[in-house]
Each structure stands twice: as C-alpha cells, then as structure tokens.
C-alpha positions, 0 to 999 in steps of 0.5 A: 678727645673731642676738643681735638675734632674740634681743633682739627675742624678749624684747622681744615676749615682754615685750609679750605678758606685759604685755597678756595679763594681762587674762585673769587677773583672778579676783582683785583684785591689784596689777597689777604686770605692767605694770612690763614695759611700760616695760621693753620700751620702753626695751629696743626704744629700746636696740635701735634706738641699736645697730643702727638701724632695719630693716623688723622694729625699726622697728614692734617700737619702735612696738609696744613704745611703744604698749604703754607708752603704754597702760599709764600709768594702770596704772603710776600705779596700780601707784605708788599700790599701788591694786588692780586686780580688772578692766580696761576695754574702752578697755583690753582692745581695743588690749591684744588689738590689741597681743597679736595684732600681738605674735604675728603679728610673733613667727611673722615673726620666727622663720620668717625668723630669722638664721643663727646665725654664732659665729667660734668655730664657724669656728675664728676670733675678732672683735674690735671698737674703737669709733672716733672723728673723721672723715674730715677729721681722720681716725678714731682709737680712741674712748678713754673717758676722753679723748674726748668721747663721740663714737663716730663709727665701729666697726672690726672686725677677723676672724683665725685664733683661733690667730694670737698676739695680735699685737705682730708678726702679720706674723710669725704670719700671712704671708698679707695683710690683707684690707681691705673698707668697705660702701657705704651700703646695708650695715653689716659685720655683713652680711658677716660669714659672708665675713669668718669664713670668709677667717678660718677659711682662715688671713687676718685681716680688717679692716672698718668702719663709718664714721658721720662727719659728711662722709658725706653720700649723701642729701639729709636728714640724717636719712636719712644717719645711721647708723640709717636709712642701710640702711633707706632704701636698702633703700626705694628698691631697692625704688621708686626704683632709679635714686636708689639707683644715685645715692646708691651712686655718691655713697658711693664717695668715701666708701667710697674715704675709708674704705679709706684710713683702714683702711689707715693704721690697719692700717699703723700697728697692724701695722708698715708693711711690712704687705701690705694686699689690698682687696676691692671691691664697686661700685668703679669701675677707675680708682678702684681704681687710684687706690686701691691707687696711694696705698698702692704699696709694702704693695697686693697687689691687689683683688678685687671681690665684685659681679662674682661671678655666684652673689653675688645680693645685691651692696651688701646683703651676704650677707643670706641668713644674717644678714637672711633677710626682707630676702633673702626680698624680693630673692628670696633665701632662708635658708641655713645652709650659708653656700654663697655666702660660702664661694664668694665667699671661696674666689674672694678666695683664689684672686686673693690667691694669683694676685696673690701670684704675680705679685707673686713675684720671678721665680727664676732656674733653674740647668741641670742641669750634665749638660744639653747645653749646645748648640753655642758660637758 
C-alpha cells in the first residue's frame, strides 16, 4: 500500500504543477506545463484499474480529471504552439479551487500515509500469479499468450526468503502452508503485515482475491466488482450495519469456494501430501468443518483471527499499517510497530503447533529395565 501514497503523491503533485503555473506569466510563452494534466489523469485512471476505489482514489480521480477537463483549451493551444502571456479568470478561479483541494487532499495523504511493509525488512519474499477462470470452471494461472485477457483473480504467495525455490518445498519447509481468502470487505494487501510476519517465523502463505463473475454479494453488479466491493462495504459499516452483516454472511459461500481452490492450487504446485492449515475469519464451525472435511487426509487445522480480542478491525484487515484513514474512522490509529499482527501471528503459531501436537502419533515409552516392575498377577 504504500506504493499507492506514492503514486497518489505524483498524481497530486502533477495537479499542483499544472494549476499553479498561473502565477509565472511574466512572460509570453508556450504553456507547456499543461501537457501534465492529461498525464495525471491517465495516472489517476491507472491507479483506479489496479487497486479500485477507496475514500482517497476516488476524489484524486475526480481532482485529476476536472484539472484535464480545465485545461483542454491549453492543450488545444499548446497543439497550435500559440503562445500564452495570461490567463483568465474563468481559469485561475477553478485552478486556485483545484490547488487548494490539491493541498488539502496532500496534508491527508501524508498524515494518514501507510506503514511502509518491505518482505525484505522481514527476511521474506512475495510473489504474485495473475489468475484466470471462476469458481465454476475453477481459476488457473492467467498465461498470456493463451488466455484471453481475462484476469479474474490475483494468488499471492509470503515464505522465508531462504527457503529453495521449491520443486519440493515440503523438503525445505516442514511447517504447513497456511491458507486465507478475504471477505468482500477486504483485499490480501490489507493482511500482509500478518502474512509477512508468519513468514518471517519460518511459514509460507497463500492468499487470493477472487474476482469471478459468481461472486454476487451485492444486489448492483457494479458494487460487486473488484473496484468498488471494499469501498461499499466500508459505507455501510459506516450507515448500514445490519446490510453489512448480510452481504458478509452471503460472501461466506464464496470465501468457503475460494479456500477450496487455494488448496487444490497448493496441492497441485506442492505435492499432494502437502499439509494445508486454514486461517478464518467470519466463518461459522460447521462451515469450517465442512471445509477442512473435503480436504482430510492434508487439514491440520484452523484458526480464526476475528475471535482475537486485541484484533479491533476484524473483515478489514490489519488497516492500521496499510489503510491508517480508514483505521482512523474505526477508531484505530497508525502504528509502525506492527503489534497486532505480531499478536495475531504469534496466537496462528501457537494453535499450528497445538494442532500439530495432536495430530502427533502417540509414542510409546520403554520402562527403564532397573524400574520395579511390580508384582506379577
């Protein structure tokens, strides 16, 4: 996430280039500058394609494309090389409006900006497939030569950075592979301090987000896409709680779906006897059950994060490192420290080793041949 503060930083900046020129005039001269504003734009509108809309890229995509929009006749004029020695007040007025907005949305932007999360500053790696298909064909690596492009999904996979790049992981790492889907009300890149850190302790994460045409939570098809699902959930936290406990009850057959075809996916890339643990959150026990039951003979067990007291933001993710304005509004504020994913990931460890434990043969001990053996019947 904090690529995004960066990317929405040059977006902003650009804005104020473009709109603050109209104080540097002494001169005539072609008004090159405003060949930025369709710049920013098209930045905004890529910014928007890749990580959809929240409550910061949706008004820099407006700010972005009211400063295009102000600036055609510039750019008309800048096509015909005419020059320009001033500027209207039909122009300075919304330029000054658009600078101000511009800074204001800049102070926002820094004060509430993300923790920056690096796998290399926890000794891990990310990698990330693009994926293709649905749940009712199943999802598969997006190939680009053969596919049309269809990106329906995006698996990311957390490890150790020094676990052997993995014809045989098993091998390399004994620990299970740890498997999570996010509900509608979330992406991956929301959890990652979590994954990076069951990383950093020696396990390898899978997680996805699953964007096929089946996942229907909400009645507009509009709100159920991949770039306003978050933002709309995030509204009716916010006026509609009982909708928002609807649509989370309603994702669960999609969530259940999706762990499903994690762990085919996992099982297929990393032998079938891979042992497969499933973190949860908002999924009911019998669910679950039914869950870890398809997958008997490679389910260690599971574990849900929403039944950690100290985790405030469950569904949302770990927001105070990657969405601090978001965290601001649940009453949540930016921390560096990354205690509560350290928390969550250290109660994950522990039930991973309590279910291993359980899951241990019983062993059988040998009395000590100098031992009493009691009297014979």
């Amino acid at each position: 996430m904090f690529d995004v503060f960066l990317a929405e930083m040059l977006i902003l900046l650009l804005v104020l280039i473009t709109t603050l020129r109209i104080f540097f005039t002494k001169k005539a001269r072609i008004d090159s500058p405003a060949v930025l504003a369709p710049v920013a734009f098209v930045l905004s509108a890529l910014l928007f394609f890749m990580w959809g809309a929240d409550i910061i890229t949706l008004p820099l995509c407006a700010l972005a494309f009211v400063t295009f929009f102000i600036n055609i006749r510039s750019l008309l004029r800048l096509s015909a090389r005419l020059y320009t020695d001033h500027y209207n007040l039909r122009f300075i007025v919304p330029a000054l409006l658009i600078a101000l907005a511009a800074a204001c949305m800049a102070v926002i932007i820094v004060i509430f900006h993300p923790v920056r999360v690096l796998p290399s500053d926890f000794g891990a790696t990310r990698t990330r497939t693009l994926l293709t298909g649905d749940g009712t064909t199943s999802y598969r690596p997006w190939n680009m030569l053969a596919d049309r492009p269809n990106i329906t999904g995006v698996l990311y996979e957390y490890a150790p950075a020094d676990i052997a790049d993995e014809s045989d992981p098993a091998d390399a790492a004994p620990n299970p592979v740890i498997l999570f889907v996010p509900k509608c009300t979330a992406s991956v890149v929301h959890y990652e301090p979590y994954f990076l850190l069951l990383a950093q302790k020696g396990f390898r994460v899978v997680s996805a987000d699953f964007n096929g045409a089946e996942r229907r939570v909400f009645d507009n098809p509009v709100l159920n896409s991949r770039f306003f699902r978050r933002l709309y959930s995030l509204y009716l936290r916010a006026f509609d709680e009982e909708a928002l406990q609807a649509a989370l009850a309603a994702d669960t057959t999609y969530a259940l779906q999706g762990y499903a075809t994690l762990a085919r996916l996992v099982l297929k890339k990393y032998g079938a006897d891979t042992t497969i643990f499933f973190a949860l959150e908002n999924i009911g026990t019998d669910d679950a059950q039914t869950l870890t039951d398809q997958f008997a003979e490679n389910a260690l067990g599971t574990f849900w994060l929403n039944r950690i007291a100290e985790y405030k933001t469950p569904n949302f993710g770990f927001i105070e490192q990657t969405d601090p304005l978001t965290a601001h509004f649940f009453g949540v504020e930016r921390d560096s420290s990354f205690f509560i994913p350290r928390y969550v990931a250290g109660k994950t460890i522990a039930s991973i080793a309590q279910a291993q434990e359980v899951a241990a043969p019983a062993q059988i001990i040998k009395a000590d041949g100098n031992q009493p053996q009691g009297d014979a019947p």
